[in-house]
N, C-alpha and C positions, 0 to 999 in steps of 0.2 A: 542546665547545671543544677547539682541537686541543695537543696541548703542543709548546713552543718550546722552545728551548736556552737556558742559561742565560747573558746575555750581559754583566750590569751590574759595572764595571768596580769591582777594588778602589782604595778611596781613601785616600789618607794622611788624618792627623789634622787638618792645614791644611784640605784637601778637604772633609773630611766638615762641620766647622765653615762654612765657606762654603757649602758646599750647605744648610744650616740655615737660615742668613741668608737664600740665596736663595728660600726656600720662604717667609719670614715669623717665623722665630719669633725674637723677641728675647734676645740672651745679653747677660747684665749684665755678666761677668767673665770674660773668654776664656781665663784663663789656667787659671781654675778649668775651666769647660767642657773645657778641653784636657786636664787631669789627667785628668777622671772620662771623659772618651771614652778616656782610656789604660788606667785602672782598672778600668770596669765594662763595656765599650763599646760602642758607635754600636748595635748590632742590640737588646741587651736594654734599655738606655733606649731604645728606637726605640716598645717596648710604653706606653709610658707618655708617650710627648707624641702616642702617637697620639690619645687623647680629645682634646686640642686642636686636631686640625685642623678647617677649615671645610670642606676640599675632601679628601675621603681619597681618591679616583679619583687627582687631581692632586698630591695630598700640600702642600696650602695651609693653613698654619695661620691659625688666629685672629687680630685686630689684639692682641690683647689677647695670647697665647702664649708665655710666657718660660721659658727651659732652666730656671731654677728654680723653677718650677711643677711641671716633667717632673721635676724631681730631688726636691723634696720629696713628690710622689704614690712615688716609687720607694723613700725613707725610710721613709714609711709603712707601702709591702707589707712592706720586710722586716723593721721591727719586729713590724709585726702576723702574719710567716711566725714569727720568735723566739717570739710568747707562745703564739702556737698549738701551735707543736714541745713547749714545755716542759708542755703540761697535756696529749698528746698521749702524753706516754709515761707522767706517771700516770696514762693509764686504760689504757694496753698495757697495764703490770706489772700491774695490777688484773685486768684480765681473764684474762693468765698465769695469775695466782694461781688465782684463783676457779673456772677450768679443773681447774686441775690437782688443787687439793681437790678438789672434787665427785666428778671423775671418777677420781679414784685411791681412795677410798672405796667408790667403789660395784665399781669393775673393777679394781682394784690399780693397781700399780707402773706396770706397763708399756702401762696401755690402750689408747697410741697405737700399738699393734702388734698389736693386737685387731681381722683386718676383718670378724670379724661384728657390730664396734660402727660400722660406716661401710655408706651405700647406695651409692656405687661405687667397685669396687675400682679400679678404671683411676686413680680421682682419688686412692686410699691410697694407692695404690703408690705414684704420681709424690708424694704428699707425702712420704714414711717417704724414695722416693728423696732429696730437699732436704733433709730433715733428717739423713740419713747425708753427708752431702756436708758440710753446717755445721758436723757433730759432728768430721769428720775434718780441717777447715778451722781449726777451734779453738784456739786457744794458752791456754786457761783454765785457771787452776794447780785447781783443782777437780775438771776436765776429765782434765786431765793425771794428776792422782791416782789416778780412778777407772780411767783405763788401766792404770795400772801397778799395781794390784791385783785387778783383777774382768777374766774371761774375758766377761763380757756384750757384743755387739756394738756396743748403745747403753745410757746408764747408764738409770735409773729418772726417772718422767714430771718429776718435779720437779727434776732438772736437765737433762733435754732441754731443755724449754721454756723455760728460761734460754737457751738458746746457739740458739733456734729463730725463723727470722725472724716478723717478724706475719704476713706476707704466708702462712709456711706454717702458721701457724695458725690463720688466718682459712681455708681450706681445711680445714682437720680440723674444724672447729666448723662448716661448712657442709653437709662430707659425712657428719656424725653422723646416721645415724639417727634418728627422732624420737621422744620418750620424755620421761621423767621426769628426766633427766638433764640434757636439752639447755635445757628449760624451765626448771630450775631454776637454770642458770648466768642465762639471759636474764631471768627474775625478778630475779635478784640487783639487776640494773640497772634493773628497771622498766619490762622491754620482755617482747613477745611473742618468741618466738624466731627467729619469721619477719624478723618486724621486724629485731629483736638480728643476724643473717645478715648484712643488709644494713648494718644500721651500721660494724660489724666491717666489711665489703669497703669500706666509704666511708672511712674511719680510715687504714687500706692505703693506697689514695689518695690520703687527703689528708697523710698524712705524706709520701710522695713526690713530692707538689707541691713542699711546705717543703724537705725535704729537696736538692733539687735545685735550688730560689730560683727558683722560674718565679711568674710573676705570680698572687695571689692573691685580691687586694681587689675585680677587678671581673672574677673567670674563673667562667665558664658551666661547672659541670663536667661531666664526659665521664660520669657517673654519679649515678643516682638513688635515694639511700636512702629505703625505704619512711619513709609518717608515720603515726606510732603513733594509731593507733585508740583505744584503749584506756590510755591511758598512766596508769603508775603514783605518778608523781610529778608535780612542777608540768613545763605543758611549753607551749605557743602555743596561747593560746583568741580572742585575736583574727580571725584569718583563716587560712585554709589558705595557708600557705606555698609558696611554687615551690623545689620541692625537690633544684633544681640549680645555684642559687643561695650562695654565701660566707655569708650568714645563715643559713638552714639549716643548713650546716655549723659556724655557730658557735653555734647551738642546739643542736642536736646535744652540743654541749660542756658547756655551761651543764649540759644536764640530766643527762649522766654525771659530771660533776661532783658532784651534790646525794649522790650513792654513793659518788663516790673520795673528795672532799677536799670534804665540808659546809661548811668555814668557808671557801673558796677566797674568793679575791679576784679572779676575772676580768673579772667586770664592771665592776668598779670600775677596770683596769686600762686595759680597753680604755675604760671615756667619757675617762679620762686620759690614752689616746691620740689621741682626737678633740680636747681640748681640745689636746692640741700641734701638731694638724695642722687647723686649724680650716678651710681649705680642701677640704678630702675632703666629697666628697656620697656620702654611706653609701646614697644607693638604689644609686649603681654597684655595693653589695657586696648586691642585693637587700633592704635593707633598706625595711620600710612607712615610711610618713607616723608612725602611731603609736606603733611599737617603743618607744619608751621606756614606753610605759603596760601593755607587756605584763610580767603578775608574773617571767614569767622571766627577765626582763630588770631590774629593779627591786631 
């Protein structure tokens, strides 16, 4: 297919309302639909009334297709981007933490400066490079401390990895070596390490899904975390999973969960999400016929 020039004219907020109308979908309250097209607009709701078209070639919606159908599916993503972010970073710091004991125990202070503790250098280097960049980025009165009294170039592992993104830490835990070390971080959570790699890189991800409000509830992700073989705790015995799927991904959660925060409340969060939004059909979010009967879900 050959590519064209970009040619589809910008529209005012009048325009864009009327081309809505003319495609079929019904607005109850225009003056509301005017605000949230000024608010949120026209292209990122454009993600969410597309499940309602008949005709997606033609861009025809349903007889049935109302703006507030499109606008409560868009309520939903991003309360359900909110609960995910916030259990999303107890298991970052967890994982932080649990790094940075293990490995400071066994290789001291500074082991993320150790590359005969990593299998390629090319990928140490570029990490130790992001992490001097963060460390010098820093305004952290802690941070700041440690300059003004220690000649060290970076402080010791357990305030790096404070001020060190996930993204570059899921790189140092992928370019480890493999050992006794690496296993015993991935134990802690109930995974193989291979496995545990892949989570960590899916986490990365899906925090910058949330983080940036891009559609969450019915996205195909660009990545596939392995499914545990062997799993340590309660995890999906129903059926093998599609593992690039929003379920998944909120399994994934549930079962790092049972190691961060045992008495969590997620589950119970999200059916109390479903009950507010009783229109969502949770297979968009990959979810089985069953799921509810699965123990991790329960």
């Amino acid at each position: 297919m050959s590519k064209v020039p970009y040619t589809k004219p910008v529209l005012s907020y009048t325009d864009q309302l009327n081309q809505l109308k003319k495609r079929g979908l019904k607005i109850e309250d225009e003056a509301k639909a005017t605000h949230l097209l000024e608010v949120i607009s026209y292209y990122r709701l454009s993600g969410y009334w597309y499940p309602l078209l008949s005709d997606k070639k033609n861009h025809q919606f349903k007889s049935d297709a109302t703006f507030n159908t499109a606008f409560k599916l868009y309520c939903f993503d991003r309360e359900l981007r909110q609960m995910v972010m916030a259990e999303l970073e107890k298991i970052e710091v967890a994982i932080r933490a649990k790094m940075t004991y293990i490995l400071s125990q066994k290789h001291g202070s500074f082991w993320f400066k150790n590359a005969d503790l990593f299998s390629n250098p090319l990928s140490h280097a570029n990490a130790l490079s992001k992490i001097g960049d963060e460390f010098k980025r820093s305004d952290e009165d802690f941070i700041n401390s440690f300059r003004n009294k220690y000649t060290d170039p970076l402080p010791p592992s357990w305030m790096t990895t404070e001020i060190t993104s996930f993204g570059a830490l899921s790189m140092l835990y992928k370019n480890l070596k493999p050992g006794r070390e690496k296993r015993d971080i991935a134990n802690y959570f109930g995974l193989a390490d291979t496995v545990f790699e892949t989570w960590i890189h899916s986490i990365v991800y899906l925090r910058n899904v949330c983080a940036h409000h891009t559609r969450l509830w019915n996205r195909a992700m660009s990545i596939r975390p392995q499914i545990p073989r062997s799993p340590r705790k309660q995890w999906l015995v129903k059926a093998t999973p599609t593992n690039n799927r929003t379920y998944f991904i909120l399994s994934m959660i549930n079962y790092l969960l049972q190691t961060v925060n045992p008495k969590n409340t997620f589950r119970t969060r999200f059916n109390t999400l479903l009950t507010k939004y009783p229109n969502i059909d949770v297979k968009a979010l990959g979810f089985p016929d069953d799921w509810k009967n699965e123990p991790l879900w329960k």
